[in-house]
C-alpha positions in Angstrom: -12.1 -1.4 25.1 -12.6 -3.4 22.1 -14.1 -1.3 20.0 -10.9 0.6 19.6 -9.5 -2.5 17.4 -13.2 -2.0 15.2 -13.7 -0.7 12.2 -16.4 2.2 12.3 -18.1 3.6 9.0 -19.5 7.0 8.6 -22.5 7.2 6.6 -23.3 10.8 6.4 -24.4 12.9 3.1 -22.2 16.3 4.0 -18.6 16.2 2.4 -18.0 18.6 5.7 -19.7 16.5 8.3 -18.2 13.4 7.8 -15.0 14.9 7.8 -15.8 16.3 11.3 -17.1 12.8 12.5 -14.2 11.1 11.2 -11.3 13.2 12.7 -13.2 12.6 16.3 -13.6 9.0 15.8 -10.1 8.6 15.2 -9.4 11.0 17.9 -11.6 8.9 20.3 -10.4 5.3 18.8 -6.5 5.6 17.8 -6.6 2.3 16.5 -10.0 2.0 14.9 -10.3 2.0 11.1 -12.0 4.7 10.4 -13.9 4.9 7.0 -16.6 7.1 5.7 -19.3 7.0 3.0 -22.1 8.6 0.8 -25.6 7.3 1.0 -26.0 7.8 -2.7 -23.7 5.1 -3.4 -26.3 2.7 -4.0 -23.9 -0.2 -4.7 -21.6 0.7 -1.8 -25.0 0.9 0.7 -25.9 -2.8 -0.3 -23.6 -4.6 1.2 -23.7 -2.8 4.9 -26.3 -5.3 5.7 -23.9 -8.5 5.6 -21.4 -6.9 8.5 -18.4 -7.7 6.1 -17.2 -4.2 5.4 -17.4 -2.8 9.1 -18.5 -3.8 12.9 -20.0 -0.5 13.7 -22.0 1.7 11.5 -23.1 5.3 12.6 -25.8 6.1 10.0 -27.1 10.1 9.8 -30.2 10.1 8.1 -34.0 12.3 7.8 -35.9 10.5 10.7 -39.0 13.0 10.2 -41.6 13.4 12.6 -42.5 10.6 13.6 -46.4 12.1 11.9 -46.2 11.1 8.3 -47.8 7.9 6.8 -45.2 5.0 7.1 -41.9 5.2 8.1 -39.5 7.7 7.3 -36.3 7.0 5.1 -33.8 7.4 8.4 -36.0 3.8 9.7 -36.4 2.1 6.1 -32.7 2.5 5.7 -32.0 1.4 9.8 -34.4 -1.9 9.0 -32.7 -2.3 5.5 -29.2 -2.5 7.2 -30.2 -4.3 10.2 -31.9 -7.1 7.9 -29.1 -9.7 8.5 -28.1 -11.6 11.9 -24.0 -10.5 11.1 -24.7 -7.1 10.3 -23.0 -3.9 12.4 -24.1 -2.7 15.3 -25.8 0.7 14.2 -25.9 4.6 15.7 -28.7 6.1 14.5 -27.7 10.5 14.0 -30.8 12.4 13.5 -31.3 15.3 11.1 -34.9 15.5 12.3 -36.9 13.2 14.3 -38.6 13.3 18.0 -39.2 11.1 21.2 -41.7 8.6 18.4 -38.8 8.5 15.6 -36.5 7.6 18.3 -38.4 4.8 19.4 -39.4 3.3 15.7 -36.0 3.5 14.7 -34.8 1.2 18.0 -37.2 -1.0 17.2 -36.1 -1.6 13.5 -32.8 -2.1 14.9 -30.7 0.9 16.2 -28.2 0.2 18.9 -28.5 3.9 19.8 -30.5 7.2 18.3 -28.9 10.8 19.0 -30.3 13.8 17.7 -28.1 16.1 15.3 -28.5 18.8 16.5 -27.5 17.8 20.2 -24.3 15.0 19.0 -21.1 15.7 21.2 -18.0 13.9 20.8 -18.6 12.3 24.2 -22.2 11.1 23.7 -21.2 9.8 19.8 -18.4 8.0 22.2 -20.4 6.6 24.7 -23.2 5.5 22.2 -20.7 3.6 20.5 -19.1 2.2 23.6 -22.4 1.0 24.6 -23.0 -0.7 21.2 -19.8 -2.6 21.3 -20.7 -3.7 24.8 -23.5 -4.8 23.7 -22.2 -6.8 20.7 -19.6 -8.6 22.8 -22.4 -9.9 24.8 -24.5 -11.6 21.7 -24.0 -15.5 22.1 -21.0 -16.7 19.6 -20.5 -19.7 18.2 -18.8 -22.3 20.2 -15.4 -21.6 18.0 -15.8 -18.1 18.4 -16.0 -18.3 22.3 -13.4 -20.7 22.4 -11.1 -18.4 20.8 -12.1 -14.8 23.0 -11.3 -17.2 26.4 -7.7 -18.3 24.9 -7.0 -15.0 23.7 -8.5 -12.3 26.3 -6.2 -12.4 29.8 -7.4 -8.2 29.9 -11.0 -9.5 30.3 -10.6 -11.3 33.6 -8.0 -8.8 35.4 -4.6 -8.9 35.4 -2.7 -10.8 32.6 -0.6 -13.4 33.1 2.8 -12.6 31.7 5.9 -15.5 32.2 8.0 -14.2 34.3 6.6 -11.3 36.0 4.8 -10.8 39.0 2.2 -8.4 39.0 1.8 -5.6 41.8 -0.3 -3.4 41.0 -2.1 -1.2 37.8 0.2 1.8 37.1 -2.0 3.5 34.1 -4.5 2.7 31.6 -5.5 3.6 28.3 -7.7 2.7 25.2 -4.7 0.9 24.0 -2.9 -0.4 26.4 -2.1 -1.4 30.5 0.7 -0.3 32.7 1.3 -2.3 35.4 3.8 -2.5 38.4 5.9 -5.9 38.5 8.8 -7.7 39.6 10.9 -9.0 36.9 12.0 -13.3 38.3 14.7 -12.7 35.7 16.5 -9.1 36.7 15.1 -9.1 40.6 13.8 -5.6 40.7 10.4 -3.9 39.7 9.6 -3.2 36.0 6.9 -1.0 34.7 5.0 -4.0 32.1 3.1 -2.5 29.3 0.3 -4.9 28.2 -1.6 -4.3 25.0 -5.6 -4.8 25.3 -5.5 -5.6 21.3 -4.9 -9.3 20.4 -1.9 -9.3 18.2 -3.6 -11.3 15.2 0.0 -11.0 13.1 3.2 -8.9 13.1 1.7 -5.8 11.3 -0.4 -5.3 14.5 2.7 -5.7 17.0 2.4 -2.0 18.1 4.9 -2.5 21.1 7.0 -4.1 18.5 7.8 -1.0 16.5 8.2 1.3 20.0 10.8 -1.5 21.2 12.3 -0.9 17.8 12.8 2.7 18.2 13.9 2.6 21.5 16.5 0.3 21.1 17.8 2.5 18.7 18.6 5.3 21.6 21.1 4.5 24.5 21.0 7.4 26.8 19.6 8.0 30.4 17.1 10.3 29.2 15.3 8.3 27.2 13.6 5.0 29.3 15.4 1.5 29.0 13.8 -1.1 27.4 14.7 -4.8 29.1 12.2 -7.3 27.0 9.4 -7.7 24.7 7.2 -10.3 23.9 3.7 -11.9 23.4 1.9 -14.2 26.2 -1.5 -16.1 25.2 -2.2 -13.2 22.1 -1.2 -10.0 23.7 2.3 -7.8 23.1 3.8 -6.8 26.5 6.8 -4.8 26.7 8.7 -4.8 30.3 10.6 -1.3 30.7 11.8 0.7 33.2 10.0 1.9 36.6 9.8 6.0 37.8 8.8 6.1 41.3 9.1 9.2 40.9 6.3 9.6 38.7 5.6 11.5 35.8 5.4 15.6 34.9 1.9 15.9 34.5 2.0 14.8 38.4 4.9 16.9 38.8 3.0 20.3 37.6 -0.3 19.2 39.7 1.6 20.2 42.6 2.8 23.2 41.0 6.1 24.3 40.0 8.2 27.6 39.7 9.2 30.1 37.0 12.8 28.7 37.2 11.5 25.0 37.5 9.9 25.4 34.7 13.0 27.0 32.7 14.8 24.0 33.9 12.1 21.4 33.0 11.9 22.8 29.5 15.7 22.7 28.7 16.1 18.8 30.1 13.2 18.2 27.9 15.0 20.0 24.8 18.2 17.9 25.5 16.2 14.9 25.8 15.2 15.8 22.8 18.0 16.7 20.7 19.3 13.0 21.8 15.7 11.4 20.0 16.8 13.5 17.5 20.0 13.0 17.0 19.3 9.2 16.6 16.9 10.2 13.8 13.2 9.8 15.4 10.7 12.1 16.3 8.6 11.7 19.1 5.6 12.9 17.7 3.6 12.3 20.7 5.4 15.0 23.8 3.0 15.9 26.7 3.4 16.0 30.5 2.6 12.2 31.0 5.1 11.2 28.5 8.1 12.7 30.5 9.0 10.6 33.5 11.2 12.1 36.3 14.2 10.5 38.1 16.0 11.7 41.4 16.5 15.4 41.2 14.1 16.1 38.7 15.9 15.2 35.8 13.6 14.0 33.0 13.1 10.6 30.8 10.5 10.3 27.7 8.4 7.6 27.4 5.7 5.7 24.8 7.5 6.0 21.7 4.8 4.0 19.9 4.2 6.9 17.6 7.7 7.8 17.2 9.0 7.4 13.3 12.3 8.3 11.5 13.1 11.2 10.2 14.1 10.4 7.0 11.0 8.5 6.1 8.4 10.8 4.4 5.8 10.1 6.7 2.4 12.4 6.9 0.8 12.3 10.4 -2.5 11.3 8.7 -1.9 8.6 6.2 -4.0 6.0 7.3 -7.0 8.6 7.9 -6.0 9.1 11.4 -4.8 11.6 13.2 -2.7 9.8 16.3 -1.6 12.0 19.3 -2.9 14.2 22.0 -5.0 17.3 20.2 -3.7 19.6 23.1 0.0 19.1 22.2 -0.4 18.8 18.2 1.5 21.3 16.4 -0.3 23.2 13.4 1.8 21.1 10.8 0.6 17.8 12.5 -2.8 18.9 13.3 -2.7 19.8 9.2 -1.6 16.2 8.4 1.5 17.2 7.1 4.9 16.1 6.9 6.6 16.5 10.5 10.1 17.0 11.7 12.3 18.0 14.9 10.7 21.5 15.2 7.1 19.7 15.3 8.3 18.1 18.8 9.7 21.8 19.9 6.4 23.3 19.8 4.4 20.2 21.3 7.5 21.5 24.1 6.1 25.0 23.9 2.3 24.1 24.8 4.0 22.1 28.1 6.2 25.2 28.9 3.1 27.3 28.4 0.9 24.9 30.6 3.9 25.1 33.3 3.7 28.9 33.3 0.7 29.6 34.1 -1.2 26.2 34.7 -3.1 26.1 31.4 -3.1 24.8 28.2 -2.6 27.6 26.3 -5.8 26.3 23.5 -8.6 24.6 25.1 -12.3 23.9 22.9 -15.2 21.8 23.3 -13.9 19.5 21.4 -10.8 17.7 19.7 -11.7 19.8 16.2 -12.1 23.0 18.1 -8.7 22.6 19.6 -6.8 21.4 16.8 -8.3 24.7 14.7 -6.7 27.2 17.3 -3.6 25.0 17.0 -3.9 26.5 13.6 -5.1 29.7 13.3 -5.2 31.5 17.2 -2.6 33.3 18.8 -1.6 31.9 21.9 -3.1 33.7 24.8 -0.6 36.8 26.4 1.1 35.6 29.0 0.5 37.9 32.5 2.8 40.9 33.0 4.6 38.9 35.5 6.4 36.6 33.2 6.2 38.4 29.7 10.4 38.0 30.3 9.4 34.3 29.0 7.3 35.6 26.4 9.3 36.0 23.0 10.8 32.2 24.2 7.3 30.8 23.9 6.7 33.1 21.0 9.2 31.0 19.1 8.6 27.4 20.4 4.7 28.4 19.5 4.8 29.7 16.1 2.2 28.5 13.4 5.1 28.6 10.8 7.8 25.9 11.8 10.2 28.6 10.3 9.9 30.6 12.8 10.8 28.5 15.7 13.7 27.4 17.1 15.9 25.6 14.3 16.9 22.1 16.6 17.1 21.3 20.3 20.1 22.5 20.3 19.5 26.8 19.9 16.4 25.8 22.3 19.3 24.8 25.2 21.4 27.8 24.1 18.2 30.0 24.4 17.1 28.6 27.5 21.2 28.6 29.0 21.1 32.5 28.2 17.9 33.5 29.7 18.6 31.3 32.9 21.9 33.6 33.6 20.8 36.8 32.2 17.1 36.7 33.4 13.9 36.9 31.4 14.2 38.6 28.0 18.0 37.3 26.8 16.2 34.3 24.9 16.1 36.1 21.3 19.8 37.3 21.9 21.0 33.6 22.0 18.7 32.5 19.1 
């Protein structure tokens, strides 16, 4: 939805706290801006009111009991900040406060009020969601709504793309739109990735940079890319078609021990290819890895894919960009990444193919991305503990102790295929 393109500040008194809210947010919205700030900043808090610095403002604040004389400082500063017709839509996060608290801060201008003590990742998300929704449906000046009906084909139902017929949706995310469609130009079905975010200028041409990358890779396991362009605002990138499906689908209906030994080593020398041509993918799970006839695997969305010898930390801009589940410690960390980063994000999917679970789940993003960190993985049953010093290597906190490349992942994966479970450390 839109609010994924918003920027979102965090006004929240513990150092420790808004740290927590941020990494969700940028968990929940990728391409949000995600800022943060102390209410004793006086100067900083004064110009919330005029909507310039952000669209959406979750404010945590003492709401009292709803008893006292007056109202309490979590409503004087909601009224304060909702003083102006442009300011940001506003979640209201509870230290204290009760069913009356709730309702006076509403009335002085909360889009939403959640208690503290009761906030969830989901309900934050759905808060906010709401309070977009609701912003988009304000009236606009007649400019404004000129421009959201020349610019939004998303908010109608299917785009309009030259050139391509549309079929059917495919997949959808925050971000973006798969669809099925036939290509007028090459006569055969194309899978046509539409962006929901207008593309204002070239910085923001996502698809753009994950056309680059892929052009930079010519081999079957990696998907073809046949064009790229913008129609009335929005990127769309036309690639190819798996009616095959993906390996997400693929494990739903279950796969075997030696399936998965096979799965894991095509994924390894897709991967060696990526990073041979100096990218890493940086974003490897199950829906990510298209099959073709026979099994035999292609990655996908390589929007988050970067070179290797740029000095890039996974958390730059503030945001942490990939699936929590799949994050290796080093990325979950922030820190620099490189080809053994994408081995272990292999590991969790080989682990997950084993025995049909992730091998660290949580009740939320933070939760998971702290056992990336510091948990062992969980002991594989006594019927395939042949795979387990494999796993023990592709999952290790220290990238040191993995596999050094692709390459001795194949040569591990070769051995233990023709020797049986437990060669893998011999041929590493």
């Amino acid at each position: 939805m839109s609010s994924a393109a918003q920027r979102i500040l965090i006004v929240e008194r513990d150092t420790k706290y808004r740290e927590w809210l941020r990494l969700h947010l940028s968990i929940l919205y990728p391409q949000a801006a995600i800022g943060t700030l102390d209410p004793e900043d006086s100067h900083a808090m004064t110009g919330l009111a005029t909507g310039r610095a952000c669209e959406g403002l979750i404010l945590s604040a003492d709401f009292g009991e709803g008893v006292e004389p007056g109202e309490s400082e979590g409503v004087k500063l909601v009224r304060a900040l909702r003083s102006s017709d442009t300011a940001p839509v506003l979640v209201a996060l509870a230290e204290r406060g009760n069913e009356l608290t709730a309702i006076q801060a509403l009335r002085a201008g909360a889009a939403d009020y959640l208690p503290k003590r009761l906030l969830t990742p989901s309900r934050l998300k759905s808060a906010l969601d709401r309070a977009f929704v609701a912003l988009e449906r304000k009236p606009a000046s007649a400019p404004a709504q000129l421009k959201r009906r020349a610019t939004a084909p998303l908010a109608t139902g299917e785009p309009v793309i030259s050139g391509y017929e549309i079929v059917r949706t495919l997949s959808e995310s925050e971000k973006a739109v798969v669809y099925l469609a036939e290509s007028r130009a090459l006569g055969t079905e194309v899978a046509l990735k539409v962006s929901k975010i207008p593309c204002e200028d070239r910085a923001k041409q996502a698809l753009a940079r994950e056309y680059q990358a892929i052009l930079a890779v010519h081999d079957p396991a990696v998907v073809r890319i046949f064009d790229h362009g913008i129609e009335d605002g929005y990127e769309y990138l036309a690639m190819e078609y798996f009616p095959h499906g993906d390996l997400k689908a693929r494990m739903q209906v279950g796969v075997t021990e030696s399936e998965a030994l096979r799965f894991l080593e095509k994924i390894g020398a897709a991967l060696a290819v990526v990073h041979r041509a100096g990218l890493l993918h940086r974003d490897l799970k199950p829906p990510n890895v298209m099959l073709r006839d026979g099994d035999n695997v292609v990655l996908i969305d390589f929007g988050l894919a970067r070179l290797l010898d740029v000095s890039h930390r996974s958390t730059y801009t503030g945001v942490l960009r990939g699936s929590p589940y799949y994050m290796s410690p080093e990325q979950a960390l922030g820190e620099k990444l490189d080809p053994r980063s994408d081995l272990y994000s292999l590991g969790v999917i080989f682990h997950e193919m084993l025995t049909g679970r992730k091998p660290f789940m949580g009740n939320s993003a933070m939760e998971v991305l702290q056992q990336h960190v510091n948990a062992a993985p969980p002991r594989l049953p006594p019927s395939l503990s042949g795979y387990a010093e494999l796993l023990a290597r592709l999952l290790a906190k220290r990238r040191e102790d993995r596999f050094a490349s692709a390459a001795d992942l194949i040569a591990a994966c070769v051995a233990l295929r023709h020797g049986g479970p437990g060669r893998a450390q011999t041929a590493a």
